[in-house]
N, C-alpha and C positions, 0 to 999 in steps of 0.2 A: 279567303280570309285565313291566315296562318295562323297556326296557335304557338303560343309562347309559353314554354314549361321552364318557371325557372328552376335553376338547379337548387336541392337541400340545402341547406347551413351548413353540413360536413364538406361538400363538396365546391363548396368556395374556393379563389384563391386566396383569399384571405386566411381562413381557416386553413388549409392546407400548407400554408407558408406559416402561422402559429406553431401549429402542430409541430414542422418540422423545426425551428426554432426550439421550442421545447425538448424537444427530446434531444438537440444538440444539448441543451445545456444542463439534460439530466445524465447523458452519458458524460460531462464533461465533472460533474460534479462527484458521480461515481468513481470517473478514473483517481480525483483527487484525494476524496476518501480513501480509497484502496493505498493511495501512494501514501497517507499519512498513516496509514495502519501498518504497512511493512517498514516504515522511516522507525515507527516506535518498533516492531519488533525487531529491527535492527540494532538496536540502541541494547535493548534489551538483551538478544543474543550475544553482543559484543562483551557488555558486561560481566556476562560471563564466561564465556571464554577469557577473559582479564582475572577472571577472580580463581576458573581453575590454572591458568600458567604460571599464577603466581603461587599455588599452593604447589603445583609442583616445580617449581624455582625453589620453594622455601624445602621439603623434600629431599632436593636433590642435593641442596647445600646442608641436608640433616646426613646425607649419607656420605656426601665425602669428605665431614669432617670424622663421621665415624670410620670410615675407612681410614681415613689420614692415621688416628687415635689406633688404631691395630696395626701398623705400619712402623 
């Protein structure tokens, strides 16, 4: 008479095929995260670099008008 061990709940394919599901779509949701976090700090970095070229644009044209004025 043979004995029949079923397998644990963990050890399902069913389970095993969840599991892996899930964790596709918790690394997919990570990646996303992560990709909206450097989108804004992009945005953010841009802006300033826009705010210092333009101080020194503004600067630049303080000095060669004063340059011009001693000329």
């Amino acid at each position: 008479m043979p004995i029949l061990v079923e397998s644990a709940w963990y050890q399902t394919f069913g389970f095993r095929t969840a599991a892996v599901i899930f964790g596709l779509l918790l690394i997919s949701l990570l990646v996303q995260a992560r990709t909206v976090y450097l989108r804004q700090r992009q945005r953010e970095l841009q802006a300033l670099v826009n705010e210092r070229t333009a101080e020194l644009e503004k600067r630049s044209n303080e000095l060669r008008k004063a340059s011009a004025s001693w000329s």
